[in-house]
C-alpha positions in Angstrom: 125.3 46.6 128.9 122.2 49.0 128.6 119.8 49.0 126.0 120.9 51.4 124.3 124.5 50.9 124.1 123.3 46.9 122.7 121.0 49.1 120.0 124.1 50.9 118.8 126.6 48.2 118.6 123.7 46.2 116.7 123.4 49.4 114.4 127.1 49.3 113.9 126.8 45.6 112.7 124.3 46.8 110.2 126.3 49.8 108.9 129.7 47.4 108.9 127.7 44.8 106.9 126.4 47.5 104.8 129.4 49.0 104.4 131.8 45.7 103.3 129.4 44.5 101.2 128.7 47.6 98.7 132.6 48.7 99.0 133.6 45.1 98.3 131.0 45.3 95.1 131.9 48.9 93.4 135.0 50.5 95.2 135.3 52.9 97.8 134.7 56.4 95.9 131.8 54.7 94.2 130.1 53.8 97.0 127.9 56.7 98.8 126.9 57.1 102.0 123.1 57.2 101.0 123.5 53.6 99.7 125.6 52.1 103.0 122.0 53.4 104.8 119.2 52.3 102.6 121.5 48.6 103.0 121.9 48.9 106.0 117.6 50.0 106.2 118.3 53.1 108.5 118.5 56.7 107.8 120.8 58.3 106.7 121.5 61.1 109.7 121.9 57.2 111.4 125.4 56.7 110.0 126.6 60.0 110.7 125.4 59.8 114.8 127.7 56.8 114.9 130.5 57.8 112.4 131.8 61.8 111.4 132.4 60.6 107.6 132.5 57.7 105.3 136.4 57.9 105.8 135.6 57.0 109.5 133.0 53.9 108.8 135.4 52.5 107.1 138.5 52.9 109.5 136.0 51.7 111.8 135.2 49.0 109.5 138.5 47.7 109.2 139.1 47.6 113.1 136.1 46.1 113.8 137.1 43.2 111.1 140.4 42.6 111.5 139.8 42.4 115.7 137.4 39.9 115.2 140.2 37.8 112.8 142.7 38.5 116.1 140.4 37.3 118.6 139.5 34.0 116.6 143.0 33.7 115.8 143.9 34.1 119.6 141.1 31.6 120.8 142.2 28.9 118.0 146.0 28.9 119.6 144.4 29.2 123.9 142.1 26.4 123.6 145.2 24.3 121.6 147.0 24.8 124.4 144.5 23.9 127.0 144.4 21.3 125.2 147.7 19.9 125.7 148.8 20.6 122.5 152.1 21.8 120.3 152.5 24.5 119.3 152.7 23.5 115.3 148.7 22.0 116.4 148.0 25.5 117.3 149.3 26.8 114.4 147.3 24.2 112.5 144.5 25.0 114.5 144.4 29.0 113.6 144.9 27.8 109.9 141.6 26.6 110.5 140.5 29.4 112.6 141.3 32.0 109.3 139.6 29.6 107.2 136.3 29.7 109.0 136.8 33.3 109.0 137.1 33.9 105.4 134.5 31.6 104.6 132.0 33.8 107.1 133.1 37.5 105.9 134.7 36.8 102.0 133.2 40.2 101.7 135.2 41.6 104.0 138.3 39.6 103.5 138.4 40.5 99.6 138.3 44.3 101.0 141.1 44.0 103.3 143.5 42.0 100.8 143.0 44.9 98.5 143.5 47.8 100.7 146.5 46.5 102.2 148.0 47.0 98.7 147.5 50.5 98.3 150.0 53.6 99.6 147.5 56.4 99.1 144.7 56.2 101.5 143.8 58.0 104.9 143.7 54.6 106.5 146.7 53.5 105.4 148.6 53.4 109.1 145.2 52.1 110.8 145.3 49.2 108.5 149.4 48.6 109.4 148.1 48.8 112.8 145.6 46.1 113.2 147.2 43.9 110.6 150.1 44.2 112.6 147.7 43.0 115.4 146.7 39.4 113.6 150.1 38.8 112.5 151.3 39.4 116.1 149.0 36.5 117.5 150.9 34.2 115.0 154.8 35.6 115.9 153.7 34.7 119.6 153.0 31.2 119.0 156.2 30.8 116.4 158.2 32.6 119.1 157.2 29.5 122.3 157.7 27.1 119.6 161.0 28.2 119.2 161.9 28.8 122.9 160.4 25.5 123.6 162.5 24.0 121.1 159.5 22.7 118.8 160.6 24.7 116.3 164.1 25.4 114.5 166.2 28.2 115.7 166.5 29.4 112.4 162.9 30.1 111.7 162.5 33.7 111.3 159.7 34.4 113.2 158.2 37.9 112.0 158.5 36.3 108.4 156.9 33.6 109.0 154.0 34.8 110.9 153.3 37.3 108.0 153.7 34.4 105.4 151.5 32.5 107.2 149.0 35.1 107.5 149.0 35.5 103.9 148.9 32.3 102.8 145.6 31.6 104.1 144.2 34.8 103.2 145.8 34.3 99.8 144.5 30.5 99.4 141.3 31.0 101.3 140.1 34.1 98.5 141.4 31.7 95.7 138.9 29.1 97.2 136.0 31.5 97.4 136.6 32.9 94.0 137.6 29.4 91.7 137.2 26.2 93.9 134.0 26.8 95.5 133.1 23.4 94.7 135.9 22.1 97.6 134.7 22.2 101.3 136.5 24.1 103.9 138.2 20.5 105.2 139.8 20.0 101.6 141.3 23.6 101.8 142.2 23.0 105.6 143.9 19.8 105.0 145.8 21.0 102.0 147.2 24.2 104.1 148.0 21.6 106.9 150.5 19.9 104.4 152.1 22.8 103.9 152.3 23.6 107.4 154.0 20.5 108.1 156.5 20.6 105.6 155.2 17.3 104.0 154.8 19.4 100.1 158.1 18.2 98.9 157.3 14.2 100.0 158.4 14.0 103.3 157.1 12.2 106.2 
């Protein structure tokens, strides 16, 4: 990669930090284009070389966040099974994965939660898109489970995987927000339970 391509992909990083951060804080309408670039410490003819509107950093935004959720989520579940392990391990192990996730961008995790709640924006089918993309990493596992017969035949998969998508974006934000005082092990070991179906006292 040249020099220049590394500066603008480093820019990018600056403006999507920006960006998160300031829309997490006050809203999207609030939040104006001359204060994503004096945050992100470059001008302000910067943001629009590298995006056509605010509309567009923040497509962008949500792309660029969600694909790096995917790809962790992705990783978690290929080195699992390098590993030799099950398929419920990899599952545990992209639990984890989310976790660490959420507890490096709560910025833009909070951002994403919200906005995947709302019917009226110009994003709306980019954010069904790469959501789409993260829950998808979590059918494919559910799916070999299945076929491999770790799992029941009963499970239904696309459900699942979006439950347990949600579930640690739910619990992880709940964590950030009210139980900061637990470590990311606590939270991980109490989403295992669930995971393994030991809530209701089984073994």
């Amino acid at each position: 990669m040249d020099s220049s391509s590394t500066r603008r992909r480093a820019t990018r990083a600056k403006l999507y930090e920006a960006a998160v951060t300031l829309i997490a804080e006050q809203g999207f309408s609030a939040t104006t284009v001359d204060e994503i670039a004096e945050r992100a410490g470059v001008a302000k003819g910067t943001v629009y070389y590298n995006f056509k509107s605010k509309t567009e950093l923040f497509e962008e935004l949500l792309r660029h966040g969600v694909s790096l959720l995917t790809a962790s989520l992705r990783t978690a579940a290929e080195e699992t099974a390098a590993a030799g392990g099950s398929r419920v391990a990899a599952l545990d192990a992209m639990i984890r994965a989310g976790l660490v996730f959420i507890d490096r961008y709560p910025a833009f995790t909070q951002l994403y939660v919200a906005e995947l709640w709302r019917t009226n924006r110009a994003w709306n089918s980019t954010l069904l898109v790469v959501r789409q993309e993260a829950v998808a990493v979590v059918e494919g596992v559910l799916r070999e489970g299945v076929e491999a017969g770790e799992l029941s035949e009963e499970i239904d998969v696309q459900l699942t995987a979006a439950a347990l998508v949600g579930m640690v974006l739910v619990a992880a934000l709940d964590w950030k927000a009210f139980q900061s005082e637990r470590s990311l092990d606590d939270v991980h070991a109490a989403l295992s339970l669930l995971l393994h179906g030991r809530v209701g006292g089984g073994r």
